[in-house]
ZAMARGU-4260 file (C-alpha; in steps of 0.2 Angstrom, whole numbers, plus 5000, padded with zeros to 4 digits):
<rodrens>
0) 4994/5004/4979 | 4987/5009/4999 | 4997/5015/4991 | 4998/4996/4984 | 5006/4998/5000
5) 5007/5012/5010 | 5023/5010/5013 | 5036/5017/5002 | 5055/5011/4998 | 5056/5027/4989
10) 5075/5026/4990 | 5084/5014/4980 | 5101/5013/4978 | 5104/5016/4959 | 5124/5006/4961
15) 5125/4992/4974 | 5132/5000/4990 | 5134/5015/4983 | 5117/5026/4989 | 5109/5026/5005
20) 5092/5015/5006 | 5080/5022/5018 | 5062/5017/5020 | 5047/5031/5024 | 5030/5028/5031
25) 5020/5040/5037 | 5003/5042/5049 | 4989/5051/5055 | 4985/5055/5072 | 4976/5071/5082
30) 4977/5078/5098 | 4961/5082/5109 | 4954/5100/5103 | 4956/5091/5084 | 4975/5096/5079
35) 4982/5087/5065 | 4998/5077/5068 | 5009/5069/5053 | 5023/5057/5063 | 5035/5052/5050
40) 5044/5036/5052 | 5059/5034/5045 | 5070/5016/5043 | 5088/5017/5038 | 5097/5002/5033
45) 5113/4999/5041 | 5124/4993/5029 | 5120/5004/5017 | 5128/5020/5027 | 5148/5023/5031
50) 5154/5024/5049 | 5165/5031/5058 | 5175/5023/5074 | 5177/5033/5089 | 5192/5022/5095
55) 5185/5012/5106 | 5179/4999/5093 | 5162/5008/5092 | 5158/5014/5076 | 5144/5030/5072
60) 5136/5036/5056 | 5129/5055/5055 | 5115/5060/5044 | 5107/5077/5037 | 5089/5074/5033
65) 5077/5089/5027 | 5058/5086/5028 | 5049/5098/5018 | 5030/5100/5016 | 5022/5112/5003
70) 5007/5120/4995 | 5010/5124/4977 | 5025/5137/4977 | 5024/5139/4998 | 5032/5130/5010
75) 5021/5126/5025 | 5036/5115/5035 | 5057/5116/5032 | 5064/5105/5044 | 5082/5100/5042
80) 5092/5093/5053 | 5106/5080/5058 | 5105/5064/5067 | 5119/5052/5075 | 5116/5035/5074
85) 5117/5023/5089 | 5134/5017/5094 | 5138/5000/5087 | 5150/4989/5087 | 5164/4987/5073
90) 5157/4967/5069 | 5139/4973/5070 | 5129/4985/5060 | 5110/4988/5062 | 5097/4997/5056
95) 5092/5013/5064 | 5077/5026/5066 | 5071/5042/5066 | 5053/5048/5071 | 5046/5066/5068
100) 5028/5074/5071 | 5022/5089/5063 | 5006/5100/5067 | 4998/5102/5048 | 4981/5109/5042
105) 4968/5100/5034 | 4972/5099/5015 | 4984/5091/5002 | 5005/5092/5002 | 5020/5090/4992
110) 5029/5080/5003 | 5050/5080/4999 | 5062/5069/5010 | 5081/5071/5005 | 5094/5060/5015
115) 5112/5064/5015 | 5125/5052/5021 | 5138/5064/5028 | 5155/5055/5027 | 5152/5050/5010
120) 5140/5066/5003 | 5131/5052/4994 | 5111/5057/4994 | 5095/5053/4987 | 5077/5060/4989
125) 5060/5056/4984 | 5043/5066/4983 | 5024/5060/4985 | 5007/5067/4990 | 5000/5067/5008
130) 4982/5071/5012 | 4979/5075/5030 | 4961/5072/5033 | 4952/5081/5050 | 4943/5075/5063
135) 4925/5079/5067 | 4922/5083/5085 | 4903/5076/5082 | 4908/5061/5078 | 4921/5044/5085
140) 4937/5045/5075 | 4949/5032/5074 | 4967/5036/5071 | 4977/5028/5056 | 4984/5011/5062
145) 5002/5010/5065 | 5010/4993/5063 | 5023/4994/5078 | 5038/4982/5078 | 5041/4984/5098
150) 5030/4990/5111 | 5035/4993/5131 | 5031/5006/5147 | 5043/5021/5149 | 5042/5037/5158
155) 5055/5042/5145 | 5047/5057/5133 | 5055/5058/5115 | 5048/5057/5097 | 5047/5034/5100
160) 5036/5037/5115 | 5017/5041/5115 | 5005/5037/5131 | 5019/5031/5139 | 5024/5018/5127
165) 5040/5016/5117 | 5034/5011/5100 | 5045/5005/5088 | 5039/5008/5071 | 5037/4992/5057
170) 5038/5001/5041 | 5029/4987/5030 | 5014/4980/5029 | 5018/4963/5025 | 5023/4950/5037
175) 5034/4936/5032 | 5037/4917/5043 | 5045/4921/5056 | 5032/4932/5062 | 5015/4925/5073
180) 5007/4940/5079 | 5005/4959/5071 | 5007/4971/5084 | 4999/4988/5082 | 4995/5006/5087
185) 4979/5017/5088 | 4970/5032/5095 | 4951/5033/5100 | 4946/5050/5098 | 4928/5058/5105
190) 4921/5048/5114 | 4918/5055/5133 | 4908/5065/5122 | 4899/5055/5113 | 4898/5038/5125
195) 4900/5047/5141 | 4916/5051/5151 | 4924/5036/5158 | 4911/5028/5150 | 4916/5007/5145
200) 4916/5003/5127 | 4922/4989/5115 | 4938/4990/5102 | 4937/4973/5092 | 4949/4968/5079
205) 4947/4954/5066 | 4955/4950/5048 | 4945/4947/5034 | 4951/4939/5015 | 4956/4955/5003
210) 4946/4959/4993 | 4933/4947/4994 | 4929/4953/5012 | 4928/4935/5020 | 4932/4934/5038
215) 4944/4923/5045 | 4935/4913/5062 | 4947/4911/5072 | 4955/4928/5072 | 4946/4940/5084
220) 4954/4951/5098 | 4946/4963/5111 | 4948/4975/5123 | 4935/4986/5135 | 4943/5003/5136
225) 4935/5020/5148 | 4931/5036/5138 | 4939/5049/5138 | 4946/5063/5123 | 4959/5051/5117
230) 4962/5034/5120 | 4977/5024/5116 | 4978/5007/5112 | 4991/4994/5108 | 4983/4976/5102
235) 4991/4960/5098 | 4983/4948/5085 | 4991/4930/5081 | 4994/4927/5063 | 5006/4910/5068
240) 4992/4901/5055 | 4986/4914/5046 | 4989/4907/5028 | 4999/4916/5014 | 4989/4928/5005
245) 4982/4946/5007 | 4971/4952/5019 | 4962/4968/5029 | 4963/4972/5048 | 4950/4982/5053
250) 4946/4987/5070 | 4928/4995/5079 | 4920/5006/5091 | 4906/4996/5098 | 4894/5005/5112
255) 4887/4996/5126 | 4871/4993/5115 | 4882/4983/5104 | 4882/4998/5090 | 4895/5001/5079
260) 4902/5018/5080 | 4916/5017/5069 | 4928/5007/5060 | 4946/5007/5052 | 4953/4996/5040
265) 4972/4992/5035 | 4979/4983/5023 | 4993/4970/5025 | 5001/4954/5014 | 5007/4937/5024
270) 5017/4925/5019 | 5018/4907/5028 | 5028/4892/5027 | 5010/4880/5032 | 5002/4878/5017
275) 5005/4872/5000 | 5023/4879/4992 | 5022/4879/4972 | 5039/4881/4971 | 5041/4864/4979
280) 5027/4858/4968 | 5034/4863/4953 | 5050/4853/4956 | 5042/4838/4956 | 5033/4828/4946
285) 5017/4832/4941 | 5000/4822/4934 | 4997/4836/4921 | 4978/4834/4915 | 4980/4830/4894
290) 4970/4846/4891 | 4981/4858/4896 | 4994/4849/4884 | 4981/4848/4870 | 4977/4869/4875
295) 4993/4878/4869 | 5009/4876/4861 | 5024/4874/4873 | 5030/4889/4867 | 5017/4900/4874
300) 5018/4892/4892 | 5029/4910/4894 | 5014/4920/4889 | 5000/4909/4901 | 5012/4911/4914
305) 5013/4929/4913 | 4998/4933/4913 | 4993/4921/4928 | 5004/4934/4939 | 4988/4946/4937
310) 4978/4933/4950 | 4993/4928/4958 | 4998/4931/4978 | 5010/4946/4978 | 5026/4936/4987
315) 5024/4921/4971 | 5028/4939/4959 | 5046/4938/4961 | 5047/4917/4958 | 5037/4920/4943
320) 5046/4935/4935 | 5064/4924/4939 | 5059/4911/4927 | 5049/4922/4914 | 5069/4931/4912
325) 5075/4910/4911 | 5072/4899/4897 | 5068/4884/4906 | 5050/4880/4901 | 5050/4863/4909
330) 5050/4873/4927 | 5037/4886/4920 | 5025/4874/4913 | 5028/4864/4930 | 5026/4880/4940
335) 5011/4886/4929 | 5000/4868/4934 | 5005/4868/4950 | 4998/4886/4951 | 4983/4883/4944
340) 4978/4865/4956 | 4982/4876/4969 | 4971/4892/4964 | 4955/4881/4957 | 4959/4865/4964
345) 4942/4854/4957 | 4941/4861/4942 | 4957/4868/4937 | 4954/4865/4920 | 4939/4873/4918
350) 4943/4890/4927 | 4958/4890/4918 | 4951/4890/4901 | 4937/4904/4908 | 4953/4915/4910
355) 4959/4910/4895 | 4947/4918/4888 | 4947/4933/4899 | 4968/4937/4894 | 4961/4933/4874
360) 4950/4948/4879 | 4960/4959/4885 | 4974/4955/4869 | 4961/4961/4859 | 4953/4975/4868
365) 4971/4983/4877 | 4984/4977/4868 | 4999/4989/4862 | 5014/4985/4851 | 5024/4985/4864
370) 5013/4975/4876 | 5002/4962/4880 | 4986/4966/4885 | 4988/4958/4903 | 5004/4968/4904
375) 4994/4986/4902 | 4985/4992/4918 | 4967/4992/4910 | 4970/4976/4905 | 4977/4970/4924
380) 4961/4978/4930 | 4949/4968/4922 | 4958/4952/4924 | 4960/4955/4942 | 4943/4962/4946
385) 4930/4957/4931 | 4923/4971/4919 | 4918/4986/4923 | 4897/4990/4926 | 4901/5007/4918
390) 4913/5014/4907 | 4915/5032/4903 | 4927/5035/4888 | 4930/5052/4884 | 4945/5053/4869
395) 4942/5070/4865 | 4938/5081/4879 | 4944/5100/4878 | 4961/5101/4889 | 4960/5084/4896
400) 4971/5070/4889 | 4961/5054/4882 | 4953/5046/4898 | 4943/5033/4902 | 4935/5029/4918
405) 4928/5014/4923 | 4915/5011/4937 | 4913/4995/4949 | 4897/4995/4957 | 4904/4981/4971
410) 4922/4975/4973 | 4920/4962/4986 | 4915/4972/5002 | 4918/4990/4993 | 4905/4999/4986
415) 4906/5009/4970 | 4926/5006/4966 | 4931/5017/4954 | 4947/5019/4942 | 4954/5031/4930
420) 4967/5029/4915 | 4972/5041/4903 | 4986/5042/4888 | 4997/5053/4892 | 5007/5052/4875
425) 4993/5052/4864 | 4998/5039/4853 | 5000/5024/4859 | 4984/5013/4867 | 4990/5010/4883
430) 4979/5019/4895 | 4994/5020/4911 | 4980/5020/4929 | 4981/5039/4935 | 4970/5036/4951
435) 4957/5023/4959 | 4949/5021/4976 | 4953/5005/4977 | 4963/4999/4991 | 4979/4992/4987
440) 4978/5002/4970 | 4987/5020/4964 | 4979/5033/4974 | 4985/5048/4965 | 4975/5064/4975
445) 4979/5078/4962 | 4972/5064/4948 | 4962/5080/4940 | 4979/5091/4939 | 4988/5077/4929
450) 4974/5075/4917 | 4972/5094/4912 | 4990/5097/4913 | 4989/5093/4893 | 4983/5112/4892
455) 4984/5120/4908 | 4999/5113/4915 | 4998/5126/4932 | 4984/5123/4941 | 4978/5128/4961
460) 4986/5112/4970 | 4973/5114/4984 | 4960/5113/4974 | 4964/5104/4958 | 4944/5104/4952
465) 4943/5122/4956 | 4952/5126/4937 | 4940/5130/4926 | 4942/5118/4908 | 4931/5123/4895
470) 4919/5106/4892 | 4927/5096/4906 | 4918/5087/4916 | 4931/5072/4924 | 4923/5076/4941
475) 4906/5072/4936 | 4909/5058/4926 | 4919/5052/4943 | 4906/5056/4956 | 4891/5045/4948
480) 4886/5055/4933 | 4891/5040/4922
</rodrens>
């Protein structure tokens, strides 16, 4: 999802205390003659690790990690090695960090992280994709933006400090209650050249509604910076009554002529205790319009429910899918009309039976024996985001499993959203997304590979157009010849 999030808990323990957990996150930054560095961020969780005492109440836990990037059948970085965690105290058990940087090319890696816990030689692993994108030295670049947890001056120089800060890494995007303020990291890049050395310009930040793109007013921060090869920046926004919901930061490069020379965007989910709480609501009781009673059997309040968790916030999934394994249908019918005066609060009634309709649609159009249609990802696409402006389906195409791909031609601020499924299996009509360039949505950069892997299962992982398929033309379809 970005990466739905960017951030990956790609290790979880498959028996309760029995594996390490370890959270990943990686980001992008460059030095000033336009080098590529990957910092890796790495998050252990404390409890989940054995430790051993160093008898003076003082308890340390050692592990071997091995971080390796490749490029079909080369390995471009090994890097193994073994890190001691900090002392701690025999009644207190914390988390703890590791932080690496790599120089890589420009181009696409199979990135594999494996963890070993080395008093217990318990382990696990995971593997994704990283694209490392360049810089063009023509041009303002903005570095990813790295949510930091803690930020202060050191002269100390170690993998945590960069221009002189200690930056403690926060490996999620989403922000519950106790949080007020998002706190984060960037790099300015190019611009003594392009604005003029020690030349002033503008960095703004603000947060806007995702995906709808609408600003929030009262959120907006500043800060003049001078020019120069790379600038650093550390920003603080307040979020203390930022409502519960998901949203985009983005940040620009304004000029002295109020020109924008460049922006970056970055996803990121808050969850607030202000504002309406349809748990609580659904507790209570409720002054349920007779329409809804008169709309659907009591028995499919289960089914309505479901499929409401498509348009959902993300932090009301976990309460929804709690009482979907229940059978309390008092709770779920109150949670459901609770959900819905919240979502359309002057006509509820109506713009529920407009989604009606829309979940009826996509039974019908994207159902499966095994699930509902909301339940598949084609039909989760078009409840979420409407139908498509274009649809190219392509069941029989030489080499390529049955795909579809379906065009957007604006999904609140975006511009031309594409996504792609395909089936995999060839029997069943599920359709599972292989790729879309939607924020927030799989992001699968070998999408091409996967879908011509049903004849040509070895194909150049630099370049996975550059196979030749006899009739295929996925690429074309994808780049606007729809």
């Amino acid at each position: 999802m970005k990466n739905w999030i960017t951030i990956l808990f790609i290790f979880m323990a498959t028996a309760a205390f029995s594996k390490p957990k370890v959270y990943f996150n990686y980001k992008v930054f460059h030095t000033p003659d336009q080098q590529n560095i990957l910092s890796t961020s790495l998050q252990f969780i404390g409890g989940s690790f054995k430790y051993k005492g160093d008898g003076m109440g003082n308890l340390q836990s050692k592990v071997e990690i091995t971080q390796i990037f490749s490029q079909g059948d080369s390995v471009v970085v090994f890097d193994k090695y073994v890190l001691d965690s900090p002392l701690m105290a025999d009644s207190l058990v914390d988390d703890f960090y590791d932080v690496r940087r790599y120089s890589l090319a420009e181009g696409i890696y199979d990135y594999e992280l494996i963890i070993v816990d080395q008093l217990t030689g318990e382990s696990v692993q995971g593997e994704q994709a990283i694209q490392i994108n360049g810089v063009n030295a023509d041009e303002i670049a903005i570095s990813d933006l790295e949510f930091i947890e803690d930020a202060r001056k050191t002269d100390e120089q170690n993998n945590f400090t960069k221009s002189g800060f200690f930056l403690l890494p926060f490996m999620t995007n989403y922000y519950p209650p106790e949080y007020d303020k998002i706190a984060f990291y960037a790099e300015v890049y190019n611009s003594s050249n392009l604005i003029g050395q020690n030349a002033q310009f503008l960095f703004t930040c603000s947060i806007s509604t995702y995906p709808e793109g609408k600003p929030i007013s009262d959120i907006f921060k500043f800060k003049r910076l001078t020019a120069n090869s790379v600038v650093p920046v550390i920003m603080f926004v307040p979020i203390e009554n930022l409502r519960s919901g998901e949203y985009n930061l983005t940040v620009h490069v304004i000029d002295k002529s109020g020109d924008t020379l460049q922006s970056k965007t970055e996803f990121f989910q808050r969850r607030n205790k202000i504002e309406f709480d349809l748990a609580a609501a659904a507790s209570q009781d409720l002054e349920i319009d007779s329409r809804f009673k008169n709309d659907f059997p009591r028995d499919s309040i289960a089914y309505f429910l479901g499929s409401s968790m498509i348009i959902a916030e993300r932090y009301e999934y976990e309460t929804i899918r709690k009482m979907l394994k229940g059978t309390d249908t008092t709770a779920m019918e109150n949670y459901f009309h609770a959900f819905w005066k919240e979502t359309e609060p002057v006509n509820t009634y109506e713009s529920w039976l407009n989604y009606k309709q829309q979940v009826y649609y996509t039974e019908r159009l994207f159902g499966t024996q095994i699930k509902y249609g909301w339940e598949t990802d084609r039909g989760r696409i078009h409840l979420k985001y409407g139908s498509p402006n274009a649809i190219a389906d392509r069941p029989n195409e030489p080499s390529a499993y049955p795909y579809q791909i379906w065009h957007y031609y604006r999904i609140g601020q975006r511009s031309n959203v594409r996504f792609v499924f395909y089936n995999p299996d060839l029997i069943t009509n599920d359709y599972p997304l292989l790729h879309s360039d939607m924020q927030g949505e799989l992001q699968n950069f070998r999408w091409e590979t996967d879908l011509y892997k049903r004849d040509t299962p070895n194909t150049n992982v630099d370049n996975p157009g550059s196979s030749i398929h006899y009739g295929g033309n996925a690429r074309e379809l994808y780049n606007g010849g729809m």
